[in-house]
N, C-alpha and C positions, 0 to 999 in steps of 0.2 A: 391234579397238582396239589401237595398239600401246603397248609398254610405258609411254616415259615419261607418252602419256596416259591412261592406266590409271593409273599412279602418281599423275598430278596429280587423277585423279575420286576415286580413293579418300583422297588428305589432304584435299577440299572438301569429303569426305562427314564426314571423321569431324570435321574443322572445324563443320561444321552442326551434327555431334552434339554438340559441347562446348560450343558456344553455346545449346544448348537444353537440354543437362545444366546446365549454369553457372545461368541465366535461372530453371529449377525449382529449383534451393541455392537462391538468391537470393531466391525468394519461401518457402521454408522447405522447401520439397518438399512443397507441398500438390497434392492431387492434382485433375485438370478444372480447374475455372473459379475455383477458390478462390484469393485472395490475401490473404497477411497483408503487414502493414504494421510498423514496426520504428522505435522512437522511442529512441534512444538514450540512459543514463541515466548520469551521473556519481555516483561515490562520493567520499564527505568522511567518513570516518571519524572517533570523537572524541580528544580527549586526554582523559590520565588525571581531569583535573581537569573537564570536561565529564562526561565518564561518572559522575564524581562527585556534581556538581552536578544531574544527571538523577535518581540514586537516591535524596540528597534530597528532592526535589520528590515525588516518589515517597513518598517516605515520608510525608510530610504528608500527601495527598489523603485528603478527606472521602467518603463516597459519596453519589453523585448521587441528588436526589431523586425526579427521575421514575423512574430506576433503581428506587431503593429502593421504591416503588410500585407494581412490578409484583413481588416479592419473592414473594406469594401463586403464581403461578404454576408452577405443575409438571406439568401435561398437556395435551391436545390442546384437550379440550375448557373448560380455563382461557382457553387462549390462544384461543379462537373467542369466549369470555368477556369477553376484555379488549379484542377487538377492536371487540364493539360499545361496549364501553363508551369506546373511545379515541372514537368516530364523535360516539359523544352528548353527549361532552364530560364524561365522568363521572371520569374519571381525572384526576390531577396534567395540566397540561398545561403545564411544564415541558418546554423542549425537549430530547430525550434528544443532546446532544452528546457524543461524546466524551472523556474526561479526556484530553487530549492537550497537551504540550509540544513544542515545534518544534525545541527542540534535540535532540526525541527522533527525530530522520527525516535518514537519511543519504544518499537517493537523489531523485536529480530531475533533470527534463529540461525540454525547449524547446516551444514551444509560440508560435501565435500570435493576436492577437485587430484585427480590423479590417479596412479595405477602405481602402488600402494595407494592409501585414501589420505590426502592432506587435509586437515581440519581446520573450517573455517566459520566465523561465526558474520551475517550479513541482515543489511536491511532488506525486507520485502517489502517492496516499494510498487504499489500500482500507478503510480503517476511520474514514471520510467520504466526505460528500457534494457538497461546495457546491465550486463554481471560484469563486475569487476574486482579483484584483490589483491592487495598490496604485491608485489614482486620482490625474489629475494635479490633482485638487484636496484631495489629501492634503497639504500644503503650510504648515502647521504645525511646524517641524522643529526646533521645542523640544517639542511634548507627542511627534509622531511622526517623530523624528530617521531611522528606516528608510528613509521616502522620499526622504530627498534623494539615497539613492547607490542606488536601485534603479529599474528602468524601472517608468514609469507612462501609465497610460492617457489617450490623448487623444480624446474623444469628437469633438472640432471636426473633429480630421482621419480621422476615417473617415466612410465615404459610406456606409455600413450600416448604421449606427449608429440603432439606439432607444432612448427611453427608455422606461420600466419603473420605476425610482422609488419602489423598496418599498425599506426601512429594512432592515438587519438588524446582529446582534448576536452574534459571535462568541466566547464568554469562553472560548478557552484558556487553558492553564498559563503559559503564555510571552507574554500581555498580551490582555486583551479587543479586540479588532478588529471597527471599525463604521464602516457603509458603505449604500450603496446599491444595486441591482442596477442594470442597460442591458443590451439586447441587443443581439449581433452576431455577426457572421462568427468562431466558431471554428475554426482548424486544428492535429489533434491526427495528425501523424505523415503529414503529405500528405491526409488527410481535411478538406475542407471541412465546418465544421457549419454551417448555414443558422438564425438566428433563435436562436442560443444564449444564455439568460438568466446573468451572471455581475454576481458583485459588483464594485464597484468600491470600494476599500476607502478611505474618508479619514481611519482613525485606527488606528491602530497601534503602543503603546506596547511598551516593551521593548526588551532590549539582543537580543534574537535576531533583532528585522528590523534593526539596525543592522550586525551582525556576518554575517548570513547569508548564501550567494552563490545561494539563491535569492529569485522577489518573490512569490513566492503559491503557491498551494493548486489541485488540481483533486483533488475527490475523487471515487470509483469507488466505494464502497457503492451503496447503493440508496436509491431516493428518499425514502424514510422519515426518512434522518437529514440530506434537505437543506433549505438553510434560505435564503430563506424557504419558508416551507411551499407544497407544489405545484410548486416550481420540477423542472424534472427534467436530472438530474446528465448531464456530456457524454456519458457513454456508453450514457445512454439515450435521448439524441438520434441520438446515430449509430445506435443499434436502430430508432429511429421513421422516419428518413430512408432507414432500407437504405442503409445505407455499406462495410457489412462479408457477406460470405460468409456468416460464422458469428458467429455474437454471440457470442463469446469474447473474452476477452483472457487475458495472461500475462505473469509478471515473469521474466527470468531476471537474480540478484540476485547480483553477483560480491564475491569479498573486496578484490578491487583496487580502485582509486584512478581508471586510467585507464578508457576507452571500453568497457568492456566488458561492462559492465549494460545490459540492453535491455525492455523496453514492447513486446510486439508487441499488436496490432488483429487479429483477425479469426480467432483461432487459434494454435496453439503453433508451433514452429520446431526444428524435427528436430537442428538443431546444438547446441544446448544443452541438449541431455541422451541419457538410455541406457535401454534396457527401455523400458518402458510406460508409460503410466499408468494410475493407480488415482485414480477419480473416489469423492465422497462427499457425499453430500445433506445438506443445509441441516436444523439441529438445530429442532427445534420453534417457539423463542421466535423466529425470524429474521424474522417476517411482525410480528411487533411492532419488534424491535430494529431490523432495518436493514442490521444486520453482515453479510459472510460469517462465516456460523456454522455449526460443524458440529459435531461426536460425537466423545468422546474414550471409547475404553470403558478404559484404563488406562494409569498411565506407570511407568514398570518405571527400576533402575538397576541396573547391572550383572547384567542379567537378573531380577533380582526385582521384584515388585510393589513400590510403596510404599505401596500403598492409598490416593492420592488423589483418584485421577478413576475415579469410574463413572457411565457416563453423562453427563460434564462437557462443559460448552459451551465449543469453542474459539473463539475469532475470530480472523480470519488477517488479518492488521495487517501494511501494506509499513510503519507510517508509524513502528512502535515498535522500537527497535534491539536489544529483550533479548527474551526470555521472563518472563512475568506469570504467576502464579494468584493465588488467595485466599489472604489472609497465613495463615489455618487449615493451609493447604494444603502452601504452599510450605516451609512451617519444616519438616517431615518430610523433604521432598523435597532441602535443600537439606542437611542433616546426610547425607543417604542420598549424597550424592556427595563430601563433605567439603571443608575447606579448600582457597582456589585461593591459593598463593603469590605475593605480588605480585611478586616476582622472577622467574615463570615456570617456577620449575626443577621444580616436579611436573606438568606441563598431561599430560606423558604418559604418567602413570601416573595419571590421572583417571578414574571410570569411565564405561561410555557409558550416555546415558540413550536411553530403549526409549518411545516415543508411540505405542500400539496403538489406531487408528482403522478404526472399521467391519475388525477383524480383523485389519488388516495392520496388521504391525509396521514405524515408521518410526526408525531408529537415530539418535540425532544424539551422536557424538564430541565429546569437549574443544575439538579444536582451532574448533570451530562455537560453542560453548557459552562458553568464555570470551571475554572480551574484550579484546584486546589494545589499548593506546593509551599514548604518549610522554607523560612527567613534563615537569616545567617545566625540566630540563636534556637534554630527549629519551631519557632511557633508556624504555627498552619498558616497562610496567608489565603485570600482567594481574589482572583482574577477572572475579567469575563474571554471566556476564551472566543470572540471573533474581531474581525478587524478588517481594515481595508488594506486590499490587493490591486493593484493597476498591472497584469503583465502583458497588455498593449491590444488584448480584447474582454469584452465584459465579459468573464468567465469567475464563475463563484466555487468553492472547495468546499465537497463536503469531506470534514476531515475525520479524525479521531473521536471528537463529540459524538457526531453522528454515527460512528460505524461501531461506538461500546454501546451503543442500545440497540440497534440492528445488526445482526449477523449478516452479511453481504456475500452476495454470491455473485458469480466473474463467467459469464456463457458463453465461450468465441464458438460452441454448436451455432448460438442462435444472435449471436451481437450483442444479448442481453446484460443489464444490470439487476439482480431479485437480491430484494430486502425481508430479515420476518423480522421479528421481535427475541432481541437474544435472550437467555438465561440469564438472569443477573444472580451473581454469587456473593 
């Protein structure tokens, strides 16, 4: 072979190789047959006056009745307890919904529903159940002024289209939302879901569907907490239909604004983050609640304990933008790291809070933990992003803080919660 063809086999080889190196980044660098999928997720951080109006809200919530109902519960054999008794009808049957406000949820992406493909833009939300989007028979737009500037569902023009025609009743923080279900063709990231049951929403009061830039809801908990009851949530569709490799998902949750927040399907993505992970089993009450929930055995500041969590149930929430515990809880917790300047000029002499789960220690810094967000003349302001939540059991939120410095992965293979250490950009 003479040289220049030798030169030109050897650039078509390494060509081939960079195309098949490229193609494995591409799909996360999963290994064999395994592919993930990647939904990309926009960030809308708040202003100061938002962030405000969030801890308000906050502050008021009552605790939830069917919550407070299972209060009794503290071991294995409670919950194997309470479960027949949820069967029999013997408990409160109150839906356990979420305390959730929508101003509280800064991340969401695309999404589609029909046959043509209707376009919709949704919160991914792990701390619910139910997919739901506006309806074009929302059309009210004095009681629900939301729809007229958001895309709505047109059942006439898809070809997939069922009906299904169960009632339901959504009372968040941020306006009671009631609707109907229909099923259809979901596509959640290039995944076709086949016979997907979703609400279509005709009433939606409040100023946060008017102001929002997303039109609805697709949540990733477990079927427990979706509603109507039975329905099963899309990502346990896409496990029923074999969609995905590995019944995994993952957020990785950026502090930026632009493209850079991502939803992967089917597994983690080797680009957004460093080390390992360390996975963590689902805390007792889960097979009642719904939540991912998992085990806190302590949370430390500035390396000491502050004696709050032993044993405490966390829930890992895309949808809440601070960190929650029990007001009991967090008042210890929140003196143990001290005043946060609203001028910002101490964030860096804050000290770091320490979240010791199943052994390992997970650090989260100031600059994670506060909140930073523009006054009504745009200067920066900062606020401490945690607070006390009562929603009728001691359950703490690891929210948004937590989950932009760990990349988080969601294992219904294995019940698991796995955290590593994200990329920071």
């Amino acid at each position: 072979m003479g040289w220049p063809l030798a030169r030109s086999f050897a650039l078509v080889v390494v060509l081939v190789l960079f195309a098949y190196c490229e193609a494995n980044r591409n799909d996360g660098g999963a290994a064999g047959d395994e592919k993930i999928l990647r939904i990309s997720l926009e960030h809308r951080p708040k202003t100061a006056a938002q962030i405000q109006q969030m801890m308000q809200w906050r502050a008021e919530q009552k605790p939830n009745p069917a919550l407070s109902a299972l209060s009794w519960v503290r071991t294995e054999s409670d919950v194997e307890t309470a479960l027949r008794m949820v069967r029999a009808g013997a408990l409160n049957d109150l839906p356990i919904i979420p305390q959730k406000n929508f101003w509280d949820s800064e991340y969401y992406g695309p999404i589609t529903i029909g046959t043509p493909p209707q376009n919709f833009t949704v919160i991914f939300d792990t701390g619910s159940a139910t997919l739901w989007v506006p309806s074009i028979h929302c059309n009210d737009f004095k009681k629900s002024p939301g729809c007229q500037n958001h895309a709505r569902y047109d059942a006439v023009k898809s070809s997939t289209y069922v009906s299904v025609n169960k009632t339901y009743i959504l009372p968040y923080g941020s306006g009671t939302v009631i609707g109907y279900t229909s099923s259809d063709v979901a596509n959640l990231g290039g995944i076709d879901i086949k016979g997907q049951v979703f609400g279509e929403t005709t009433v939606e009061p409040g100023d946060i569907w008017t102001q929002s830039p997303f039109d609805g809801l697709c949540g990733m908990a477990y079927p427990q907490l979706a509603l109507p009851a039975g329905v099963l949530p899309p990502f346990d569709q896409i496990m029923k239909q074999k969609l995905v490799s590995k019944n995994v998902f993952s957020f990785y949750l950026s502090s930026h604004q632009l493209n850079s927040s991502v939803l992967v399907l089917g597994g983690v993505d080797q680009q957004y983050y460093t080390g390992e992970f360390t996975y963590h089993p689902q805390n007792l009450l889960q097979p009642l609640l719904g939540y991912w929930l998992i085990t806190g055995d302590d949370i430390k500041v500035a390396g000491q304990s502050v004696g709050v969590c032993k044993s405490c149930a966390l829930v890992v929430d895309t949808g809440t933008s601070i960190l929650t515990g029990p007001t009991s809880a967090i008042g210890p917790l929140i003196n143990a790291i001290g005043n946060v300047s609203a001028d910002c000029s101490n964030v860096k002499s804050l000290p770091t809070i320490t979240f010791t789960i199943g052994g390992k220690d997970y650090t989260l810094e100031p600059d994670f933990y506060v909140l930073y967000g523009p006054d009504d003349s745009g200067k920066i302001t900062c606020q401490l992003g945690l607070q006390g939540l009562d929603p009728g059991l001691p359950l703490w939120i690891l929210g948004d803080p937590f989950l932009r410095k760990y990349y988080t992965a969601f294992d219904r293979d294995t019940n698991t919660v796995g955290f590593a250490t994200a990329v920071q950009q």
